[in-house]
C-alpha positions as protocol buffer text, in pm:
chain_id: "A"
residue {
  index: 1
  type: UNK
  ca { x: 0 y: 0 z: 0 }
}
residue {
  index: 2
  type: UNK
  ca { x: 123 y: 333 z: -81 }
}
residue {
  index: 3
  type: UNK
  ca { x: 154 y: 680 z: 160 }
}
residue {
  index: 4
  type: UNK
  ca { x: -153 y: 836 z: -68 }
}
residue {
  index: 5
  type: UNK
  ca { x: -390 y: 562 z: 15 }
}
residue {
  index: 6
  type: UNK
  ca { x: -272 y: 487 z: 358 }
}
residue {
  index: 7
  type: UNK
  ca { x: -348 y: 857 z: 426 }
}
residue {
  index: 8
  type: UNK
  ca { x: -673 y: 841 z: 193 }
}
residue {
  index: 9
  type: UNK
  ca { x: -761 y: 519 z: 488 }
}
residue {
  index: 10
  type: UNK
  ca { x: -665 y: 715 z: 748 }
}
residue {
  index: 11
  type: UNK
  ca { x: -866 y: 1064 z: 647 }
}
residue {
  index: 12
  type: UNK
  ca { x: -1167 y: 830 z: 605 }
}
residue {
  index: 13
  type: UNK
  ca { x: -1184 y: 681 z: 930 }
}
residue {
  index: 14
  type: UNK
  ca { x: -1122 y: 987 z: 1112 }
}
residue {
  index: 15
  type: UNK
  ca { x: -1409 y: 1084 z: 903 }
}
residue {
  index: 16
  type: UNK
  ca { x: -1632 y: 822 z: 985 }
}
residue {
  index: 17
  type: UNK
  ca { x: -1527 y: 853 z: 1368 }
}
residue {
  index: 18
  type: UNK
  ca { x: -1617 y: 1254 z: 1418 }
}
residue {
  index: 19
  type: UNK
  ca { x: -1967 y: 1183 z: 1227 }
}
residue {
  index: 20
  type: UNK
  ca { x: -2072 y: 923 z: 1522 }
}
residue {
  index: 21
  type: UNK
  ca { x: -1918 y: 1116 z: 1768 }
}
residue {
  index: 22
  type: UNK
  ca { x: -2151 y: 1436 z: 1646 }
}
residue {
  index: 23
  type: UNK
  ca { x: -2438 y: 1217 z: 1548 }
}
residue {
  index: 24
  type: UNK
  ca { x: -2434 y: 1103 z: 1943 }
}
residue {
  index: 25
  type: UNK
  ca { x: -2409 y: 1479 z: 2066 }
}
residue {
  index: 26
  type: UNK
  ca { x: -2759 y: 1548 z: 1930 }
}
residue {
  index: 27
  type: UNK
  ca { x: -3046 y: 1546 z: 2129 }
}
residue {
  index: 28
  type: UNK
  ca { x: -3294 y: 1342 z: 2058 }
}
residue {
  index: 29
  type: UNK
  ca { x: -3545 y: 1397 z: 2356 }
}
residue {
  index: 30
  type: UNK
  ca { x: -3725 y: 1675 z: 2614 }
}
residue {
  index: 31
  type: UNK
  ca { x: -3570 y: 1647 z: 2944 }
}
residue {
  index: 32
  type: UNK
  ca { x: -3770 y: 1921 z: 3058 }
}
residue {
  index: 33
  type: UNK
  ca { x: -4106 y: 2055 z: 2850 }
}
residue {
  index: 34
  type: UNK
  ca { x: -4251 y: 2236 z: 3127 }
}
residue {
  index: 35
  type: UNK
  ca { x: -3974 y: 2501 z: 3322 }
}
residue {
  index: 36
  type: UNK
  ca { x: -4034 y: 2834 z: 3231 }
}
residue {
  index: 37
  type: UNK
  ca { x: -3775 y: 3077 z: 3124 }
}
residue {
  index: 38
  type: UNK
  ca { x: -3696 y: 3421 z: 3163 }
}
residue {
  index: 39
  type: UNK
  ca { x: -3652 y: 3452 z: 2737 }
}
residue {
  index: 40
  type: UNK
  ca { x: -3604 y: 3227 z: 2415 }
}
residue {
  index: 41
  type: UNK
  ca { x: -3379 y: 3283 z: 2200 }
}
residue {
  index: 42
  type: UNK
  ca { x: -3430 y: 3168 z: 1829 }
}
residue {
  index: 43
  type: UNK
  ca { x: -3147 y: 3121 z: 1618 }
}
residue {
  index: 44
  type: UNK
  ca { x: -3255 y: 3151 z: 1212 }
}
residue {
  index: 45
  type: UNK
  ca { x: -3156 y: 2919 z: 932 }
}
residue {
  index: 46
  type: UNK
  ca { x: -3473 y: 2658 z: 996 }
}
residue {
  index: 47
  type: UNK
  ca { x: -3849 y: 2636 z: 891 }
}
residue {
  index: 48
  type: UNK
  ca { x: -3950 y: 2565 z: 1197 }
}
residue {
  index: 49
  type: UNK
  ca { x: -3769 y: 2729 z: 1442 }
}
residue {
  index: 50
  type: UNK
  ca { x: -3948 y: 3047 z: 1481 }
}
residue {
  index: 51
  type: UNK
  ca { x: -4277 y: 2861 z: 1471 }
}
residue {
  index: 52
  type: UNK
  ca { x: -4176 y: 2660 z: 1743 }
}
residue {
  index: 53
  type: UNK
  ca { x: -4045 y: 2972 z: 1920 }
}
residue {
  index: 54
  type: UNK
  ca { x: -4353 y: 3133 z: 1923 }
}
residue {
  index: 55
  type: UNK
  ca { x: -4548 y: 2864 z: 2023 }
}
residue {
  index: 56
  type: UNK
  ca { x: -4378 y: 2835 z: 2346 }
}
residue {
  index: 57
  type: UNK
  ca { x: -4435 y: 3205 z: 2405 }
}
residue {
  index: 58
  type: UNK
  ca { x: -4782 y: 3168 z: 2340 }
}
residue {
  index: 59
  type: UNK
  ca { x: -4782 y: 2876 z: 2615 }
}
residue {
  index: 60
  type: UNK
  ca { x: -4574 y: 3126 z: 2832 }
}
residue {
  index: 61
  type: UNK
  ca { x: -4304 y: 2965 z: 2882 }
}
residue {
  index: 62
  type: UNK
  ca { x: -4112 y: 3275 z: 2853 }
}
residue {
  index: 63
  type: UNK
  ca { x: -4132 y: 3632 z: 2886 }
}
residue {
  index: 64
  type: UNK
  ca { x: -4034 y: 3725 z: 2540 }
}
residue {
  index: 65
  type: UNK
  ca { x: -3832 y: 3596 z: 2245 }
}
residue {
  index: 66
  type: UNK
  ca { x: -3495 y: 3697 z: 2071 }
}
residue {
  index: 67
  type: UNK
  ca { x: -3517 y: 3555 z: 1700 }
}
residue {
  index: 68
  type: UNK
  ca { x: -3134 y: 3637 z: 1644 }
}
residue {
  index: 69
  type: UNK
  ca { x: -2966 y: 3623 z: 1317 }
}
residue {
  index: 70
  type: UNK
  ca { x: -3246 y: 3837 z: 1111 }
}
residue {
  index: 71
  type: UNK
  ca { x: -3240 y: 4036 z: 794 }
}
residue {
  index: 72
  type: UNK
  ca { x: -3114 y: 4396 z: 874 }
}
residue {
  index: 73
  type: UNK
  ca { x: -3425 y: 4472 z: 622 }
}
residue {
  index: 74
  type: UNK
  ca { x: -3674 y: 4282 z: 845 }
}
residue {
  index: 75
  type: UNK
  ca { x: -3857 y: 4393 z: 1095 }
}
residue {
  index: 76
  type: UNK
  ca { x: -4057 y: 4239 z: 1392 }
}
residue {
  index: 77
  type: UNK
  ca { x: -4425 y: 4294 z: 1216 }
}
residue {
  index: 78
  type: UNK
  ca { x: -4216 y: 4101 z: 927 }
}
residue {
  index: 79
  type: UNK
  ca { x: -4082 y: 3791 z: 1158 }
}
residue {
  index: 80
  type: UNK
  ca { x: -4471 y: 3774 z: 1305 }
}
residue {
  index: 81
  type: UNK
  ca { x: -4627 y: 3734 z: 971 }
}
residue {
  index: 82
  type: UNK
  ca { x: -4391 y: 3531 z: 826 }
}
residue {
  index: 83
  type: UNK
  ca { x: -4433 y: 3257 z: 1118 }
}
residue {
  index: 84
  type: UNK
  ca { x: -4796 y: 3314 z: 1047 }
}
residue {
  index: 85
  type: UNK
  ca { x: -4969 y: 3334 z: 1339 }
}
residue {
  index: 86
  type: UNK
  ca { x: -5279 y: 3497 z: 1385 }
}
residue {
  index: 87
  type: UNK
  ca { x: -5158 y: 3648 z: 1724 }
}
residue {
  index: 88
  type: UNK
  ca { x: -4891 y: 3870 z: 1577 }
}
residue {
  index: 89
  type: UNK
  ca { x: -5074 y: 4185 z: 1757 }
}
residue {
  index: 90
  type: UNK
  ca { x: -5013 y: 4051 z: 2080 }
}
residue {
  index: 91
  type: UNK
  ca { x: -4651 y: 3910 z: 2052 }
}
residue {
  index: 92
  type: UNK
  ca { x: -4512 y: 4237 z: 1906 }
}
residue {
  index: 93
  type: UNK
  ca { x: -4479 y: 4348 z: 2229 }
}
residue {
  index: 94
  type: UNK
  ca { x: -4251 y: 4046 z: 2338 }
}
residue {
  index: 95
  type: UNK
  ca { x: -4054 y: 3995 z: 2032 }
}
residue {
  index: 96
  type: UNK
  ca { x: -3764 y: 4137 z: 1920 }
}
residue {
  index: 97
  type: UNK
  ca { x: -3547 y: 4070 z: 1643 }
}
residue {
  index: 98
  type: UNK
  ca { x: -3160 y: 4021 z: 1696 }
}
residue {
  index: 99
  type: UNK
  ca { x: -2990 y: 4180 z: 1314 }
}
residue {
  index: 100
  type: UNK
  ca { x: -2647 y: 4134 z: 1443 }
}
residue {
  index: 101
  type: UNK
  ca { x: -2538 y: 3814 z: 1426 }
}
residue {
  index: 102
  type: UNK
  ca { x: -2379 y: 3615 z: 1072 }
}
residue {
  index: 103
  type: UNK
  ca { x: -2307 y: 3302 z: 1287 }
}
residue {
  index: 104
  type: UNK
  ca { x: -2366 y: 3084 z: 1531 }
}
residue {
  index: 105
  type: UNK
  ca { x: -2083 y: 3260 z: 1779 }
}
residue {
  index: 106
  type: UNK
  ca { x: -2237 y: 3622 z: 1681 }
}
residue {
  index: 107
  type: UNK
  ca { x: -2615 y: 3458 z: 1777 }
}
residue {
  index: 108
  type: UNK
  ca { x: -2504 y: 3352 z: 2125 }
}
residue {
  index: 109
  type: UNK
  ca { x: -2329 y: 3719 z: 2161 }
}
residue {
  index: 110
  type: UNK
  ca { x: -2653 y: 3845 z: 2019 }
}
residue {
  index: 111
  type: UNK
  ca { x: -2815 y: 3664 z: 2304 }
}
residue {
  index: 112
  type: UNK
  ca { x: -2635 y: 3746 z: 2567 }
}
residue {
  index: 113
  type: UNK
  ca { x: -2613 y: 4105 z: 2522 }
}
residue {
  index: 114
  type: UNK
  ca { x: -2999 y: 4097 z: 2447 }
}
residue {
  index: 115
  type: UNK
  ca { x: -3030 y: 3918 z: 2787 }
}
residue {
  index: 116
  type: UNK
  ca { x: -2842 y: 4151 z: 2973 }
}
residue {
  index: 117
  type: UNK
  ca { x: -2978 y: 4443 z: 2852 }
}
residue {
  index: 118
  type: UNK
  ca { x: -3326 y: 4326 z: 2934 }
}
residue {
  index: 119
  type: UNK
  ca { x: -3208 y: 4185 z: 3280 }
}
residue {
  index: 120
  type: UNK
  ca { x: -3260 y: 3784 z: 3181 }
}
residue {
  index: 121
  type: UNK
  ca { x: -3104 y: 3521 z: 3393 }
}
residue {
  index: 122
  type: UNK
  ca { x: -3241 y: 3159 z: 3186 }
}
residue {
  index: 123
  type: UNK
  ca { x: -3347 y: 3121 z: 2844 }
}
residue {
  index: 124
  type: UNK
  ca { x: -3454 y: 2840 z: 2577 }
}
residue {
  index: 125
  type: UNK
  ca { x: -3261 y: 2830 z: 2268 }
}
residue {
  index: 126
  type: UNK
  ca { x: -3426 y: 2684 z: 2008 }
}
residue {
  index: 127
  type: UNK
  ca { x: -3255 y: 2576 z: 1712 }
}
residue {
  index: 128
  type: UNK
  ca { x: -3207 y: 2235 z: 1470 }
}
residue {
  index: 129
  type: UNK
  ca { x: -3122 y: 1914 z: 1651 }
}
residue {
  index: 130
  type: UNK
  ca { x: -2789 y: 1910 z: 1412 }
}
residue {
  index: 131
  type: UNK
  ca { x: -2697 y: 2273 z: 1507 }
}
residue {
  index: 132
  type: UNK
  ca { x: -2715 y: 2224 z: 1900 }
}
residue {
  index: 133
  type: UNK
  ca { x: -2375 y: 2130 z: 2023 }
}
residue {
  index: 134
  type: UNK
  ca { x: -2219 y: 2378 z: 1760 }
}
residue {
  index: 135
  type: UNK
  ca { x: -2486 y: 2611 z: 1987 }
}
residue {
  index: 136
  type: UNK
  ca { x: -2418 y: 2472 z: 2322 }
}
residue {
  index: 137
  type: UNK
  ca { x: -2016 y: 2549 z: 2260 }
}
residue {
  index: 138
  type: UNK
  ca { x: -2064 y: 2922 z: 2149 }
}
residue {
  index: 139
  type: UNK
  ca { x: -2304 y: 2982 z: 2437 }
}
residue {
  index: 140
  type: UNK
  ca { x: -2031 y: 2783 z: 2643 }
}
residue {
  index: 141
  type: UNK
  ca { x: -1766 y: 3057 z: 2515 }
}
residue {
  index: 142
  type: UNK
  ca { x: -1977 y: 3301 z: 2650 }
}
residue {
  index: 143
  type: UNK
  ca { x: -1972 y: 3130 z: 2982 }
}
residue {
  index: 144
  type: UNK
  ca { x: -2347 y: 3043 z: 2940 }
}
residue {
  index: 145
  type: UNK
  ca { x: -2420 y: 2712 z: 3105 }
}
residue {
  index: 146
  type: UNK
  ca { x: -2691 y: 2509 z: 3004 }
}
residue {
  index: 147
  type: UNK
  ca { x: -2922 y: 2204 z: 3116 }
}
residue {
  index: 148
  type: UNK
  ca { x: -3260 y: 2152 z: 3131 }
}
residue {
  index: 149
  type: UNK
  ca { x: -3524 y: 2152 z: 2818 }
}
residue {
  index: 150
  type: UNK
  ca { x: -3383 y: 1968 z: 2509 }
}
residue {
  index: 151
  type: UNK
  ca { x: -3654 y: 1845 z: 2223 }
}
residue {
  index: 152
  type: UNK
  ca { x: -3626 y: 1708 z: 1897 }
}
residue {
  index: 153
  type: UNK
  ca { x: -3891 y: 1651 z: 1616 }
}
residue {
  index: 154
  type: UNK
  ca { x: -3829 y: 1540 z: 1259 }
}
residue {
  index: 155
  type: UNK
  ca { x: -3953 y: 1828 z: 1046 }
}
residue {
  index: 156
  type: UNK
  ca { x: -4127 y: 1640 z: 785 }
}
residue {
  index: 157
  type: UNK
  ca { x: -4331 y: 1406 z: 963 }
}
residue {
  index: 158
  type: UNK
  ca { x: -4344 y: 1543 z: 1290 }
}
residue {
  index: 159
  type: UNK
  ca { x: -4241 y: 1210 z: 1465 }
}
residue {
  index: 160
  type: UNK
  ca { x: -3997 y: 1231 z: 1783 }
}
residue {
  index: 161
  type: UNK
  ca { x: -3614 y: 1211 z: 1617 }
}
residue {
  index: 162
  type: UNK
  ca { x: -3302 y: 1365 z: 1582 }
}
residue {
  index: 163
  type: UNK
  ca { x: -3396 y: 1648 z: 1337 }
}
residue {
  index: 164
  type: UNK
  ca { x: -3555 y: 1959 z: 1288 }
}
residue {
  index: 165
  type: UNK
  ca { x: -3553 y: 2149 z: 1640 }
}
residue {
  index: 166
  type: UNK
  ca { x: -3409 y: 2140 z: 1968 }
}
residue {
  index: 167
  type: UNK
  ca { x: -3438 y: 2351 z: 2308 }
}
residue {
  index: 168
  type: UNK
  ca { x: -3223 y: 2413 z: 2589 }
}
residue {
  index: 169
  type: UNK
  ca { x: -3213 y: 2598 z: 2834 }
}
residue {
  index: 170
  type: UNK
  ca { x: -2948 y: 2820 z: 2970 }
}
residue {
  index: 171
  type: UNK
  ca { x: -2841 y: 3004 z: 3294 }
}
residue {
  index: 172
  type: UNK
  ca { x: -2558 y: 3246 z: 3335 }
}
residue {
  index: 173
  type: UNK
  ca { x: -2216 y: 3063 z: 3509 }
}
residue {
  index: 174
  type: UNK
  ca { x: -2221 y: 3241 z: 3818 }
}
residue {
  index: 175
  type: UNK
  ca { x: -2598 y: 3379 z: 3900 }
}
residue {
  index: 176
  type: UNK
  ca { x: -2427 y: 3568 z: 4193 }
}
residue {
  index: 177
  type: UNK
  ca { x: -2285 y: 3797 z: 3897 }
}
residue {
  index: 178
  type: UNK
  ca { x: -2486 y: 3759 z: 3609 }
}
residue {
  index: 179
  type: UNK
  ca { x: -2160 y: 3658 z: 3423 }
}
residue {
  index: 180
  type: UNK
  ca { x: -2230 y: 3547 z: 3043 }
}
């Protein structure tokens, strides 16, 4: 065997390793459905996400909802009717929409500058199953620990899996300080 497909070997099981490592850092279930949260945080880049955000505003399981990574060019009114829900009048009040961020590391410093501003000490993130520990590291960076609420739900049929959305929830490192 030569060095090019020795290496070629090599680069594909190192491969194949990281994918099952990352395939078993999703979450696949809720831990925790029912805490409530001082905010959620939405992170865009998935059909359901903001959907799924507003729902569990609606429910009140939070006081109000960051969807970060939005269109300088969009507005709240905008984020409301594209979710479509019929409530959008109500919600305006408790949404706001983060035009900061490009990336998953400017979302969580989206977030945490949205949560200290407003005074915020937990919050859900919702995002794609797939995106979470990506997620869970930046807010990590931060020094944003999380625990909690995790759910996953494959977006086309709606059946429990590792897929389209996933929720945690996330309290500053040191409460004492409000440290992010």
């Amino acid at each position: 065997m030569d060095v090019a497909a020795a290496l070629f070997i090599a680069c594909a099981v190192a491969w194949a390793v990281g994918l099952i490592v990352f395939m078993r850092a999703i979450p696949e279930a809720v831990e925790d459905s029912e805490s409530r949260t001082d905010a959620i945080v939405v992170l865009t880049g998935g059909a359901e996400r903001l959907a799924t955000g507003l729902k569990l505003l609606e429910a009140d399981k939070a006081s109000a909802v960051l969807v970060s990574g939005v269109n300088p060019q969009v507005g709240v009114r905008d984020v409301l009717r594209a979710a479509g829900t019929g409530k959008a009048d109500a919600l305006l009040a408790r949404v706001a929409a983060g035009h900061g961020a490009r990336d998953t590391a400017g979302n969580a410093a989206e977030a945490a500058q949205w949560m200290r501003h407003h005074g915020f000490r937990s919050l859900r993130l919702v995002t794609a199953s797939y995106h979470m520990p990506r997620s869970r590291f930046e807010f990590a960076r931060l020094r944003v620990r999380e625990g909690l609420a995790r759910r996953s739900r494959h977006p086309s049929s709606g059946v429990p899996a590792a897929g389209d959305k996933a929720l945690v929830v996330a309290r500053p490192e040191d409460p004492r300080t409000d440290r992010w």
